[in-house]
C-alpha positions in Angstrom: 0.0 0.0 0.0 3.1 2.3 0.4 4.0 2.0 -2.8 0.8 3.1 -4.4 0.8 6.1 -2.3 4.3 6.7 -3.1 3.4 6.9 -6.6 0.0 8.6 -6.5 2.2 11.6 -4.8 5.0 11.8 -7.4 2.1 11.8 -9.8 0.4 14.5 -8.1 3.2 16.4 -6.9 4.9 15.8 -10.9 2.1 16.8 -12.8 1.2 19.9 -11.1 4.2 21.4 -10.7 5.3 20.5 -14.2 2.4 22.5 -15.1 3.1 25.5 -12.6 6.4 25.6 -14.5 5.1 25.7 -18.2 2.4 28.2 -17.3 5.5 30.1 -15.6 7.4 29.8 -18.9 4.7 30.6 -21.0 4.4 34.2 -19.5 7.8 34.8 -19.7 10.1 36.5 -22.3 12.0 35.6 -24.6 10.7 32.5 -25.4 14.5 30.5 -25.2 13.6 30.5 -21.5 10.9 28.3 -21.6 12.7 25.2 -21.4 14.9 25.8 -18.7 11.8 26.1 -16.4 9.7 23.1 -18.0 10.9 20.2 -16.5 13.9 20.4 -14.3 12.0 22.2 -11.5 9.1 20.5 -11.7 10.6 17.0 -11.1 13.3 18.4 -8.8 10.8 19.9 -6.3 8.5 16.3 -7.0 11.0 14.2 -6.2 11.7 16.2 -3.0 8.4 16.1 -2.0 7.9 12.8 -2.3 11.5 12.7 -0.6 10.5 13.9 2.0 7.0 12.5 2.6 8.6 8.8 2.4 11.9 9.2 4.0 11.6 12.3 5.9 13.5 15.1 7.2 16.9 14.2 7.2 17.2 12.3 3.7 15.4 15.7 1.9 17.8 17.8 3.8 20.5 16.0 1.7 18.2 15.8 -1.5 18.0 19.8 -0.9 21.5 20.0 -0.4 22.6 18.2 -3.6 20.3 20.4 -5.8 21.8 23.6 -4.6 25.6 21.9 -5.4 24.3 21.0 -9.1 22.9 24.4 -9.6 25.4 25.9 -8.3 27.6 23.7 -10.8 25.5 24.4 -13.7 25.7 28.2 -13.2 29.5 27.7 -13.4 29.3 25.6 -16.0 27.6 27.7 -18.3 29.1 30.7 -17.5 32.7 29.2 -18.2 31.6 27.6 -21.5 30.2 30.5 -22.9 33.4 32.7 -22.0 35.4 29.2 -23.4 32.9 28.9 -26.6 34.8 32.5 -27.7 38.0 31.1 -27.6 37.9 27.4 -27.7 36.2 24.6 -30.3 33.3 23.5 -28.7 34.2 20.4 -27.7 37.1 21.3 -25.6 34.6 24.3 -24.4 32.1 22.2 -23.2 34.5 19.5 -21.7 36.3 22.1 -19.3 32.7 23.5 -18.7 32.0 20.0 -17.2 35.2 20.1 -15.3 34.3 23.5 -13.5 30.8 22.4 -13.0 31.9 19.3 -11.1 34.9 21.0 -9.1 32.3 24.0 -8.3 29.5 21.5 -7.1 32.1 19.4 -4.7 33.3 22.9 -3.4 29.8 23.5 -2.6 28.7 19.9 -1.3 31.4 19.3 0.1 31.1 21.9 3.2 27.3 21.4 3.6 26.9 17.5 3.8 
Protein backbone atom coordinates (compact mmCIF):
# COMPACT_ATOMS: atom_id res chain seq x y z
CA UNK A 1 0.00 0.00 0.00
CA UNK A 2 3.12 2.30 0.36
CA UNK A 3 4.00 1.96 -2.82
CA UNK A 4 0.75 3.06 -4.36
CA UNK A 5 0.82 6.06 -2.26
CA UNK A 6 4.26 6.70 -3.07
CA UNK A 7 3.36 6.92 -6.63
CA UNK A 8 -0.04 8.61 -6.54
CA UNK A 9 2.20 11.61 -4.82
CA UNK A 10 5.03 11.80 -7.40
CA UNK A 11 2.09 11.85 -9.78
CA UNK A 12 0.36 14.48 -8.09
CA UNK A 13 3.17 16.41 -6.92
CA UNK A 14 4.91 15.80 -10.95
CA UNK A 15 2.06 16.80 -12.82
CA UNK A 16 1.18 19.87 -11.15
CA UNK A 17 4.22 21.42 -10.69
CA UNK A 18 5.30 20.54 -14.25
CA UNK A 19 2.36 22.49 -15.10
CA UNK A 20 3.12 25.52 -12.59
CA UNK A 21 6.41 25.56 -14.50
CA UNK A 22 5.07 25.75 -18.23
CA UNK A 23 2.38 28.23 -17.30
CA UNK A 24 5.46 30.10 -15.55
CA UNK A 25 7.40 29.78 -18.93
CA UNK A 26 4.73 30.65 -20.96
CA UNK A 27 4.40 34.22 -19.49
CA UNK A 28 7.81 34.85 -19.73
CA UNK A 29 10.08 36.55 -22.32
CA UNK A 30 12.00 35.64 -24.63
CA UNK A 31 10.72 32.47 -25.41
CA UNK A 32 14.52 30.50 -25.23
CA UNK A 33 13.64 30.50 -21.45
CA UNK A 34 10.89 28.32 -21.63
CA UNK A 35 12.65 25.18 -21.41
CA UNK A 36 14.86 25.81 -18.66
CA UNK A 37 11.80 26.09 -16.38
CA UNK A 38 9.67 23.12 -18.05
CA UNK A 39 10.90 20.18 -16.48
CA UNK A 40 13.89 20.42 -14.27
CA UNK A 41 12.03 22.22 -11.48
CA UNK A 42 9.06 20.47 -11.73
CA UNK A 43 10.56 17.04 -11.13
CA UNK A 44 13.35 18.43 -8.81
CA UNK A 45 10.84 19.91 -6.33
CA UNK A 46 8.52 16.29 -6.97
CA UNK A 47 10.97 14.25 -6.19
CA UNK A 48 11.72 16.18 -3.02
CA UNK A 49 8.42 16.13 -2.05
CA UNK A 50 7.94 12.79 -2.30
CA UNK A 51 11.51 12.73 -0.63
CA UNK A 52 10.50 13.86 2.00
CA UNK A 53 7.03 12.53 2.59
CA UNK A 54 8.57 8.78 2.36
CA UNK A 55 11.89 9.16 4.03
CA UNK A 56 11.59 12.32 5.91
CA UNK A 57 13.47 15.09 7.19
CA UNK A 58 16.93 14.16 7.16
CA UNK A 59 17.21 12.28 3.71
CA UNK A 60 15.39 15.74 1.89
CA UNK A 61 17.79 17.75 3.80
CA UNK A 62 20.46 16.00 1.73
CA UNK A 63 18.22 15.80 -1.46
CA UNK A 64 17.97 19.79 -0.88
CA UNK A 65 21.49 19.99 -0.36
CA UNK A 66 22.64 18.24 -3.63
CA UNK A 67 20.31 20.43 -5.76
CA UNK A 68 21.82 23.61 -4.63
CA UNK A 69 25.59 21.93 -5.36
CA UNK A 70 24.27 21.00 -9.14
CA UNK A 71 22.86 24.41 -9.64
CA UNK A 72 25.40 25.89 -8.31
CA UNK A 73 27.64 23.70 -10.80
CA UNK A 74 25.53 24.40 -13.72
CA UNK A 75 25.66 28.21 -13.17
CA UNK A 76 29.53 27.70 -13.41
CA UNK A 77 29.28 25.58 -15.98
CA UNK A 78 27.59 27.74 -18.27
CA UNK A 79 29.08 30.71 -17.49
CA UNK A 80 32.66 29.17 -18.16
CA UNK A 81 31.59 27.61 -21.54
CA UNK A 82 30.16 30.48 -22.88
CA UNK A 83 33.44 32.68 -22.03
CA UNK A 84 35.40 29.19 -23.43
CA UNK A 85 32.85 28.90 -26.65
CA UNK A 86 34.79 32.54 -27.71
CA UNK A 87 38.02 31.11 -27.63
CA UNK A 88 37.89 27.35 -27.75
CA UNK A 89 36.22 24.60 -30.29
CA UNK A 90 33.34 23.52 -28.73
CA UNK A 91 34.20 20.42 -27.69
CA UNK A 92 37.09 21.28 -25.65
CA UNK A 93 34.56 24.35 -24.39
CA UNK A 94 32.12 22.17 -23.24
CA UNK A 95 34.48 19.52 -21.69
CA UNK A 96 36.33 22.09 -19.33
CA UNK A 97 32.68 23.49 -18.70
CA UNK A 98 31.96 20.01 -17.18
CA UNK A 99 35.18 20.14 -15.25
CA UNK A 100 34.30 23.51 -13.50
CA UNK A 101 30.81 22.38 -12.96
CA UNK A 102 31.91 19.30 -11.13
CA UNK A 103 34.92 20.96 -9.07
CA UNK A 104 32.33 23.98 -8.32
CA UNK A 105 29.48 21.48 -7.12
CA UNK A 106 32.11 19.44 -4.70
CA UNK A 107 33.33 22.87 -3.38
CA UNK A 108 29.75 23.54 -2.60
CA UNK A 109 28.68 19.92 -1.34
CA UNK A 110 31.39 19.28 0.10
CA UNK A 111 31.14 21.92 3.19
CA UNK A 112 27.30 21.39 3.60
CA UNK A 113 26.91 17.52 3.77
Amino acid sequence: MADVVSILIKALAGGSLVVVFALLSESLAPKRFAGLFGAAPAVAIAGLAVTLVSKGVPDARDGTLGMVAGSAGMAAYACATVALLKRAPSLVSSSTGLLVWVAVAAAVAVPLL
